[in-house]
PALUMDO-938982 format. One line per field, with one value per residue (C-alpha): x negated, y, z; chain; residue in one letter. Coordinates in steps of 0.001 Angstrom, whole numbers. Layout:
u = [X:...];
v = [Y:...];
w = [Z:...];
chaine = [A:...];
residu = [a:...];
***
This chain:
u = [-7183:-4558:-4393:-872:1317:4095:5462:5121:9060:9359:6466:8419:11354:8574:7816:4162:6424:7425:4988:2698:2989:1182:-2335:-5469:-8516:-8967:-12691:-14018:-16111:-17622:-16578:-17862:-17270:-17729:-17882:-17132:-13837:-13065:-12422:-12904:-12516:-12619:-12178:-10490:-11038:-7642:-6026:-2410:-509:1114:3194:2914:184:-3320:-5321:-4979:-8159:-7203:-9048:-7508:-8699:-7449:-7945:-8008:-8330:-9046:-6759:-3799];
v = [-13666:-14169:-16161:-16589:-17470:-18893:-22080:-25081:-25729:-22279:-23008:-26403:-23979:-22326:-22124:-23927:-26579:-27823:-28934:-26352:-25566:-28472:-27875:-28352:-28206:-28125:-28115:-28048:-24971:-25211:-26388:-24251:-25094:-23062:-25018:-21712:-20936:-24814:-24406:-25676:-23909:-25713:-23158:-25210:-23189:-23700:-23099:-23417:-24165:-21378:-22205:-18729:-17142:-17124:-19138:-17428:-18970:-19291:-19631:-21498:-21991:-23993:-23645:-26233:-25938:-27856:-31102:-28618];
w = [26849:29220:32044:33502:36566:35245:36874:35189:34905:33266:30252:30134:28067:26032:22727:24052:25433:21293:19082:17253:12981:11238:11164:8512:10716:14286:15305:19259:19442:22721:26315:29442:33325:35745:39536:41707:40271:39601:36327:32567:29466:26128:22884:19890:15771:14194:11176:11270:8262:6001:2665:1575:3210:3420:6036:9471:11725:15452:18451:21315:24974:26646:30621:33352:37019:39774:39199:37063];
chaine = [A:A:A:A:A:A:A:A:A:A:A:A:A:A:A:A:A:A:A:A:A:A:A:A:A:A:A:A:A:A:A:A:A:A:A:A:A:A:A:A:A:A:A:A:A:A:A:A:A:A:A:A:A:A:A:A:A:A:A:A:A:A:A:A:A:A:A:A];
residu = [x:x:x:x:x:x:x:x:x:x:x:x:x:x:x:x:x:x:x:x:x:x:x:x:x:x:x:x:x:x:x:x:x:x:x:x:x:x:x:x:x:x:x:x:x:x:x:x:x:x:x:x:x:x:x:x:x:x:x:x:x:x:x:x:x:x:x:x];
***
């Protein structure tokens, strides 16, 4: 996992700024906080759809700190 320190107006002109391939499940796997470092991870299970390729199960986190 990767944590980064990109500025916001910079992952604005990312490829996470667009929408994400169509999906066919998306499941919450677990949420965990953690008070010292003011932060909140939630893990997501997706599978992103592929016309010609098997199903490829992802798991996102998605971070949040403080107020960000």
């Amino acid at each position: 996992m990767i944590e980064t320190q990109v500025p916001e107006a910079e992952l604005a002109k990312s490829c996470l700024a667009g929408p994400l391939p169509a999906t066919s499940r998306i499941e919450i796997d677990a949420q965990e906080s953690n008070a010292v470092e003011q932060v909140v991870d939630s893990y997501h299970n997706v599978d992103f759809d592929a016309d010609d390729r098997p199903i490829n199960p992802q798991t996102i986190l998605v971070r949040t700190r403080g107020t960000d």
